[in-house]
VOGU-3710 file (C-alpha; in Angstrom, 3 decimals, decimal comma):
1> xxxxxxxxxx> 0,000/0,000/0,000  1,446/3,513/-0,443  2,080/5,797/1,868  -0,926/7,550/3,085  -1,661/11,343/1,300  -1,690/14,221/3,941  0,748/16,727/4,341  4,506/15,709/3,260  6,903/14,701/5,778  9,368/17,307/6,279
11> xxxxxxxxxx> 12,877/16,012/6,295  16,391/17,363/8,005  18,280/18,496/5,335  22,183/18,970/5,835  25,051/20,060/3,662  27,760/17,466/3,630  30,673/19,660/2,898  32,758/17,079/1,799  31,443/16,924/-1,846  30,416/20,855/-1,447
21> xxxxxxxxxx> 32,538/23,813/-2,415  32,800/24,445/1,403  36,156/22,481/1,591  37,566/23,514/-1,398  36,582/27,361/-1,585  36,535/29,707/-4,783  34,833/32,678/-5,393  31,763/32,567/-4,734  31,949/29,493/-2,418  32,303/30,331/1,091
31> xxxxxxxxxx> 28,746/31,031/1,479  27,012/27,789/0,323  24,169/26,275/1,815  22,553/23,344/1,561  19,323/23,387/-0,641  15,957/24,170/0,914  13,678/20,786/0,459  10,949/23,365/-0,699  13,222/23,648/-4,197  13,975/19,881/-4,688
41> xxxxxxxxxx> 10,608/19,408/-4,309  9,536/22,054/-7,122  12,572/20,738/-9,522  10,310/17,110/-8,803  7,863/18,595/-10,031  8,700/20,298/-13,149  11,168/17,529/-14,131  9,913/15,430/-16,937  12,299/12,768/-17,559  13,827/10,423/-14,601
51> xxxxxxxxxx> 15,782/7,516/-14,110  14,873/4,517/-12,369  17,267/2,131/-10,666  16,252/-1,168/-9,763  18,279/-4,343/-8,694  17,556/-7,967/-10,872  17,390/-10,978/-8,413  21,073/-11,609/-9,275  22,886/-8,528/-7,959  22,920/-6,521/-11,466
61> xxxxxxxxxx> 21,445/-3,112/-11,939  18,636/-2,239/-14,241  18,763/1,235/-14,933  15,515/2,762/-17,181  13,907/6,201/-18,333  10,681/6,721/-16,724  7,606/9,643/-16,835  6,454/10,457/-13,019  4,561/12,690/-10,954  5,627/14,146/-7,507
71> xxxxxxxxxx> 2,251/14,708/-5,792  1,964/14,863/-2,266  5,347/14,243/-0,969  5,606/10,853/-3,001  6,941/10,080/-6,247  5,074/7,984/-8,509  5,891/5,901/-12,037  4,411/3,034/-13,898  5,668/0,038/-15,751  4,237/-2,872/-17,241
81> xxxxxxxxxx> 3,854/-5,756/-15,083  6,106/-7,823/-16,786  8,661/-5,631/-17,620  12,117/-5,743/-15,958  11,633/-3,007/-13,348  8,369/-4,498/-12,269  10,239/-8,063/-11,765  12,931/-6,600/-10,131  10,270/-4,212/-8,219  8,770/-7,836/-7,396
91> xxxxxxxxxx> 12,243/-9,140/-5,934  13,115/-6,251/-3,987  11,135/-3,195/-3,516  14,447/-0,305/-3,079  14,874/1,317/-5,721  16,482/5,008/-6,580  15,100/7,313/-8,710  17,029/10,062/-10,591  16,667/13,442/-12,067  18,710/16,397/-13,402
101> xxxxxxxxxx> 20,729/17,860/-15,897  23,917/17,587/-18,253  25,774/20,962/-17,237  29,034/21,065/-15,359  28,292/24,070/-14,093  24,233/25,209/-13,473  21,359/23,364/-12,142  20,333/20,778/-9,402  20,175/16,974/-9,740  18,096/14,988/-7,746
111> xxxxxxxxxx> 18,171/11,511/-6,244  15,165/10,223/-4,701  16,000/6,385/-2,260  13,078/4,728/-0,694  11,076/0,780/-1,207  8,330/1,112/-4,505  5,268/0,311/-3,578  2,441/-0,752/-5,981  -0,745/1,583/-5,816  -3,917/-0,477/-5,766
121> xxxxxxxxxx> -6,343/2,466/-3,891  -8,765/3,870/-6,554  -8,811/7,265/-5,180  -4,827/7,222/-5,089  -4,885/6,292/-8,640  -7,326/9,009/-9,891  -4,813/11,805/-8,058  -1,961/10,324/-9,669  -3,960/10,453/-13,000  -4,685/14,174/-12,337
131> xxxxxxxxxx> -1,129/14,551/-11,363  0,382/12,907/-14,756  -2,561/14,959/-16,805  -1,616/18,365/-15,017  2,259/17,586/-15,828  2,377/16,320/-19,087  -0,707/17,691/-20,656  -1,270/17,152/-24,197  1,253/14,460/-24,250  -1,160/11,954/-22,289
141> xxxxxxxxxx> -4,597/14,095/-22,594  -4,463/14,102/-26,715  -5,317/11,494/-28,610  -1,932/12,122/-30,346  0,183/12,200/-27,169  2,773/10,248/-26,901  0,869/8,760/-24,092  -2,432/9,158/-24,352  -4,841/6,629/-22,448  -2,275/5,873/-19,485
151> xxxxxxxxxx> -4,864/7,468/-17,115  -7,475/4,514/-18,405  -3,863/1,885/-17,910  -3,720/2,886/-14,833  -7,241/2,129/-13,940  -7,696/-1,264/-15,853  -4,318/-2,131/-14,050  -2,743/-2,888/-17,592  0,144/-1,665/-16,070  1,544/-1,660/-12,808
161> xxxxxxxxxx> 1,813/2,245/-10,548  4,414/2,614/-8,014  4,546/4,577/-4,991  8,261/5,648/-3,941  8,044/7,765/-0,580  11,658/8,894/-0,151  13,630/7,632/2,555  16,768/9,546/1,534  17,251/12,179/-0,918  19,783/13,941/-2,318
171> xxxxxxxxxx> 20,938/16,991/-4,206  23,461/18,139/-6,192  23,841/21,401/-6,878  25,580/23,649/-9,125  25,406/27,274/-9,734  28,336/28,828/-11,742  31,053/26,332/-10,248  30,067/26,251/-6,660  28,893/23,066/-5,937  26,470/21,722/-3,135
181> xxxxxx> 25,886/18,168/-1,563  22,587/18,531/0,156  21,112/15,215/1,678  17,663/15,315/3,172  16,842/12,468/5,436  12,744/11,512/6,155
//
């Protein structure tokens, strides 16, 4: 079952300055600071693309592109049910989920640790729905979206939605060269 909608659980969020310009100072640097959860949470949001890590039953990792949703402090994706993720899902629930960008120098990648939990709660499922809908618009809500009729998937169970409430998150940051290590812990 996933974990139950309400407010989002707030976690403690520290800077580990050993993978931060903290240590190794440049201009610019001496003042950083870890980032706020508030931010991760609205790059979670707008992010479109994501990575999920999985392991297979015999120690390898399965590493895939997803689309997901942040809504209400948990992150959610979908699979088929016989696809690898889903089998490894199966196996063993933990799982990491990535997002971020390609520059050296600007932006904020996230990594997202927790146990994926299938969604099976109607009401759940119709949020996520509106989540996916409100995020991706015309690319699930058009008939010529690139994934238009997951919301009905989702409710005939044709494929499988999973729940991952992070446990661990983490952020790196970087902003003109100064770089940030922030690690939020739930």
């Amino acid at each position: 079952m996933p974990p139950a909608q309400g407010p989002a659980k707030q976690p403690t969020t520290e800077l580990d300055a050993r993978y931060s310009s903290a240590l190794h100072p440049r201009p610019g640097a001496e003042d950083v600071t870890p980032t706020e959860w508030a931010e991760a949470q609205r790059q979670l949001r707008a992010a479109e693309i994501f990575w999920v890590s999985t392991v297979r039953p015999d120690g390898r990792l399965h590493v895939t592109p997803v689309i997901a949703a942040w809504h209400g402090g948990v992150l959610y994706f979908s699979t088929g049910a016989t696809e690898q993720k889903a089998r490894n899902l199966a196996h063993d629930g933990h799982c990491a989920v990535t997002t971020g960008g390609n520059s050296l120098t600007e932006g904020l990648d996230l990594v997202v640790e927790g146990t994926a939990e299938p969604v099976t709660d109607a009401g759940v499922l119709e949020e996520v729905i509106a989540a996916y809908e409100e995020k991706y618009g015309a690319h699930i809500t058009s008939p010529e979206g690139t994934f238009h009729g997951i919301g009905e998937a989702f409710r005939r169970g044709d494929v499988v939605v999973f729940a991952v409430a992070p446990a661990t998150a983490y952020g790196f940051g970087r902003d003109d060269g100064v770089y940030s290590h922030t690690r939020w812990t739930f």
